[in-house]
GUBA-694304 format. One record per residue: residue in one letter; chain; x, z, y of N, C-alpha, C in turn. Coordinates in pm, 1 decimal, always signed. Last residue first. Example, Ala and Ser with C-alpha at 12.3 -4.5 7.8 and 13.67 -1.06 7.14 Angstrom:
<atoms>
- s; A; +1285.0; +708.0; -225.0; +1367.0; +714.0; -106.0; +1290.0; +787.0; +3.0
- a; A; +1319.0; +780.0; -569.0; +1230.0; +780.0; -450.0; +1320.0; +780.0; -330.0
</atoms>
This chain:
<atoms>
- x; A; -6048.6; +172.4; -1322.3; -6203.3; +105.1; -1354.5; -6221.3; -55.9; -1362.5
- x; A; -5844.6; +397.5; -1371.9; -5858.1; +276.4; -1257.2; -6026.2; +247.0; -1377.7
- x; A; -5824.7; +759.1; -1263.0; -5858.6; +623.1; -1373.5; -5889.9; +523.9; -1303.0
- x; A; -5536.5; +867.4; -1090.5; -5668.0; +839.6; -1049.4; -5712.8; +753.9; -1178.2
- x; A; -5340.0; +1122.9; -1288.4; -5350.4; +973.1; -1182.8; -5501.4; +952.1; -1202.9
- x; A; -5316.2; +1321.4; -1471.5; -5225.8; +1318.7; -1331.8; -5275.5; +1196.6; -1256.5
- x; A; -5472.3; +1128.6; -1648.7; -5392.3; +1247.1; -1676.7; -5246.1; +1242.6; -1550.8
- x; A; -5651.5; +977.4; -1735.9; -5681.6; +988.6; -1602.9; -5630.5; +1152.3; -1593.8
- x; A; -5682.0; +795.6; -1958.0; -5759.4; +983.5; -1969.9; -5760.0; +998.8; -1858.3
- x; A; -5589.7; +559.5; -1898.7; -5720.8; +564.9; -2003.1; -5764.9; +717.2; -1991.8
- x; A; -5300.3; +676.8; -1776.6; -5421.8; +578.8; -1741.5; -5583.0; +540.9; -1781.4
- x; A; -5202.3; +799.6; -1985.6; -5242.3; +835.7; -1838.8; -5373.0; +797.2; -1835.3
- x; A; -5180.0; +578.8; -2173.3; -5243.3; +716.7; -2212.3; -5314.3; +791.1; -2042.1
- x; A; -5044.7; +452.5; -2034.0; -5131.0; +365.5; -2050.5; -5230.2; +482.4; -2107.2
- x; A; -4794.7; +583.6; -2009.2; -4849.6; +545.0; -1867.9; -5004.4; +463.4; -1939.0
- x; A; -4729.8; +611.7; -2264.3; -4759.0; +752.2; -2198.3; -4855.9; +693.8; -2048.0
- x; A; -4653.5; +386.9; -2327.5; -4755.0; +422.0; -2432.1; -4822.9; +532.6; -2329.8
- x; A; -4399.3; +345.5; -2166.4; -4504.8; +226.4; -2188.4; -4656.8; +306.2; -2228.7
- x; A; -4260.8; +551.8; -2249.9; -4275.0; +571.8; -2170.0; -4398.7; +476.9; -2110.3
- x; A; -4171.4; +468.6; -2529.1; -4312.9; +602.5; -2557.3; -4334.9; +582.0; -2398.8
- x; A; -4058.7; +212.2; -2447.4; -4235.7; +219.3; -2534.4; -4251.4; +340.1; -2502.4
- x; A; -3843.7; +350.3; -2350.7; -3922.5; +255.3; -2264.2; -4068.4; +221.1; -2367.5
- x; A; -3734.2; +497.3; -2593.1; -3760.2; +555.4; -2474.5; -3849.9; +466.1; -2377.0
- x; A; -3728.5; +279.3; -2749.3; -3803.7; +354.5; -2767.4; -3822.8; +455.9; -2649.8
- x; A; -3481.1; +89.9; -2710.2; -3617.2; +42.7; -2661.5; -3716.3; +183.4; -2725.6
- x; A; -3255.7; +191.5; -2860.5; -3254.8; +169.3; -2738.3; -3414.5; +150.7; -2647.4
- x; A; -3270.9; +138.9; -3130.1; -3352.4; +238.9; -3074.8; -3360.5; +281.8; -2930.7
- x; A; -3296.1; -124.7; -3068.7; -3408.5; -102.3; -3122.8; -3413.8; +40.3; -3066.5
- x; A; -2963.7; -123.4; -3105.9; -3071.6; -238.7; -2980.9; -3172.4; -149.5; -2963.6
- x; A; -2938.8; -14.0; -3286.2; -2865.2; +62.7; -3187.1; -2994.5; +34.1; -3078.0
- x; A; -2959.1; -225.2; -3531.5; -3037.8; -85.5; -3515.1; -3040.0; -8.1; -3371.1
- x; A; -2782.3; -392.3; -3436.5; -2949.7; -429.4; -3431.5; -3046.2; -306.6; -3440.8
- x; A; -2568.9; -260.5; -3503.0; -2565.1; -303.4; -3381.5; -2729.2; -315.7; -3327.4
- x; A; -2606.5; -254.1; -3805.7; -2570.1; -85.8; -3696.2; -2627.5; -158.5; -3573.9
- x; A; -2596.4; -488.9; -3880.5; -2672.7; -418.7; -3852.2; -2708.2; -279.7; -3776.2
- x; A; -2330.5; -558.7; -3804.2; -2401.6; -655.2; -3741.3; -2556.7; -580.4; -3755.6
- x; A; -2170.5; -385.2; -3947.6; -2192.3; -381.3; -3817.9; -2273.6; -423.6; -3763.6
- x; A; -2268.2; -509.5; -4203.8; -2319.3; -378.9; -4193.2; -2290.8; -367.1; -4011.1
- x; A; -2132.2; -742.5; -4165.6; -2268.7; -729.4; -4182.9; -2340.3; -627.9; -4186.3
- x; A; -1893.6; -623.6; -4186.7; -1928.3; -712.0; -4027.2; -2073.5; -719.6; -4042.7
- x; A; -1841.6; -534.6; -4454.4; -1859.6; -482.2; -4325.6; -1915.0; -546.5; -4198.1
- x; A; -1903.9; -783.5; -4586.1; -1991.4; -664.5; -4582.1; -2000.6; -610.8; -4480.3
- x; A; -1645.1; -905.9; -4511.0; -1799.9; -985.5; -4522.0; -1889.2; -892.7; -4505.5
- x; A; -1507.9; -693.9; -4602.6; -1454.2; -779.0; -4464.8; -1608.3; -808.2; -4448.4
- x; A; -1540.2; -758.8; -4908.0; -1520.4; -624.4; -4827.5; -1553.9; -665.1; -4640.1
- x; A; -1431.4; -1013.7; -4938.3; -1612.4; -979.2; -4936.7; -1636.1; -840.1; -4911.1
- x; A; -1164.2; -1002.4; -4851.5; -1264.0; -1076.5; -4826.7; -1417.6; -1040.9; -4822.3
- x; A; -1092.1; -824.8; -5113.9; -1079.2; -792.5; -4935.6; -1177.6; -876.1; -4836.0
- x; A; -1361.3; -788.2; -5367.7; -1191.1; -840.0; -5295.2; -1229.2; -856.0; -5173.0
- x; A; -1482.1; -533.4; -5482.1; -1461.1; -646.4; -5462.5; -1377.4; -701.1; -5371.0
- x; A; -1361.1; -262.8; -5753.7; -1434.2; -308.1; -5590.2; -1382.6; -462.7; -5542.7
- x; A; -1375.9; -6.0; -5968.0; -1330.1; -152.9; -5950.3; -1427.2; -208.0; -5765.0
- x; A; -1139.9; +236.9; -5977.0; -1262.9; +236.7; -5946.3; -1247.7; +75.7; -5886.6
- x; A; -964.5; +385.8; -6248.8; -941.9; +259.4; -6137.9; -1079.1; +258.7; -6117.0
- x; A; -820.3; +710.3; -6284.6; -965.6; +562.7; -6320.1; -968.9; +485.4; -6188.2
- x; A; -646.0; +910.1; -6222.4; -619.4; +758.3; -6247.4; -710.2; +686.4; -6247.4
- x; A; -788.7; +1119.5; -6104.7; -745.0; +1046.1; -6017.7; -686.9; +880.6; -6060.4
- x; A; -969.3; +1263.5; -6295.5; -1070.1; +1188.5; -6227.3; -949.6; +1083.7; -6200.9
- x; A; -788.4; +1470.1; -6375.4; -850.9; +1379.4; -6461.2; -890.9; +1272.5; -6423.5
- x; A; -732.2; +1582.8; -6127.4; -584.0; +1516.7; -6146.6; -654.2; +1446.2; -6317.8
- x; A; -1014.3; +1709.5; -6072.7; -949.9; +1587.8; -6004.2; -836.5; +1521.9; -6097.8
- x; A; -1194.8; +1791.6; -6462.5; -1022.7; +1796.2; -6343.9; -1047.8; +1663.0; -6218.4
- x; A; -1451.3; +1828.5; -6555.4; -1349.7; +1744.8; -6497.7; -1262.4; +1761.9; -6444.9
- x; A; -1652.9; +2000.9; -6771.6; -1582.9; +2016.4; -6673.1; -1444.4; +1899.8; -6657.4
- x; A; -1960.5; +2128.8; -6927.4; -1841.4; +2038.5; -6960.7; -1829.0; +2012.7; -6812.0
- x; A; -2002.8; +2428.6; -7095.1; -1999.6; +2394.7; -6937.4; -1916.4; +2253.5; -6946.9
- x; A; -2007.3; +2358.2; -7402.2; -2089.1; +2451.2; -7260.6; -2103.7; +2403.5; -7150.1
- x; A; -1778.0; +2236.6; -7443.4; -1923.9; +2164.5; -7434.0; -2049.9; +2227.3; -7392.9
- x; A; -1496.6; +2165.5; -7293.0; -1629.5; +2261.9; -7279.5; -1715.5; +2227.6; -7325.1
- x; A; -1367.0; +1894.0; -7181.6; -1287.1; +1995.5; -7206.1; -1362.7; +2109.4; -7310.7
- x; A; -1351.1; +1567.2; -7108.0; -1391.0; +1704.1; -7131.8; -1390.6; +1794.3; -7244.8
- x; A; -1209.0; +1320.6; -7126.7; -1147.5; +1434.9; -7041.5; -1197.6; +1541.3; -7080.4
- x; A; -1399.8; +1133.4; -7217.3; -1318.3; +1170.3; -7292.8; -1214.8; +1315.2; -7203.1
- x; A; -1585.0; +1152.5; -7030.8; -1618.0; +1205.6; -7136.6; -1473.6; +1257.0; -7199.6
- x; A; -1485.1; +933.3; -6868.4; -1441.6; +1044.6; -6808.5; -1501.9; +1197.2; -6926.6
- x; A; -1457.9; +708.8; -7022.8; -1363.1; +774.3; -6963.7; -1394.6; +892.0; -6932.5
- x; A; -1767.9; +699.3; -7015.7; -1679.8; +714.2; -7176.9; -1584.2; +783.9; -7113.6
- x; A; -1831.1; +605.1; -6759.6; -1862.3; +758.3; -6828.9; -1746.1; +791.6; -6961.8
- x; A; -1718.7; +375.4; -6751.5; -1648.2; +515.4; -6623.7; -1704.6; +652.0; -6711.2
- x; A; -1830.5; +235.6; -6896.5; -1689.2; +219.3; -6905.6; -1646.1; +366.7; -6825.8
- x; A; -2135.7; +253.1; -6799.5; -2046.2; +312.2; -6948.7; -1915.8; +321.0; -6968.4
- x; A; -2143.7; +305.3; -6485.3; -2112.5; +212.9; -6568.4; -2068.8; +300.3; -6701.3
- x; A; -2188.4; +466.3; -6260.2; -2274.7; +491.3; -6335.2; -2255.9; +388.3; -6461.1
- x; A; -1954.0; +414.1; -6082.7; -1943.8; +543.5; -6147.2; -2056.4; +563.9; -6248.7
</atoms>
């Protein structure tokens, strides 16, 4: 949508040079170009494959702050005896 080919087009639609204004039923023919099914496919699974790695990760934050909190304890001697 930031390509010269998409602006010209959609320049040529307007209407106002005040307020310049687009119609949807302007917008709806422009072919918006996108890469073939295949490397669509490719992307996605790679974007899953990151969702998934993200998920992992934030999975483990409840067990660090809980890691971080017992070792905080422990060093201030917050509810529990300080060990020595």
């Amino acid at each position: 949508m930031l390509s010269p080919q998409f602006n010209e087009q959609v320049l040529s639609f307007v209407r106002d040079a005040q307020l310049p204004r687009v119609s949807c039923d302007d917008l709806a023919p422009i072919e918006i170009p996108r890469p073939p099914l295949e490397e669509q496919r490719r992307l996605v699974a790679e974007l899953d494959a990151e969702a998934a790695q993200m998920e992992a990760v934030r999975s483990l934050i409840p067990r660090f702050e809980a890691k971080i909190q017992r070792v905080l304890d422990r060093v201030w001697g917050n509810g529990t005896e300080a060990t020595e």
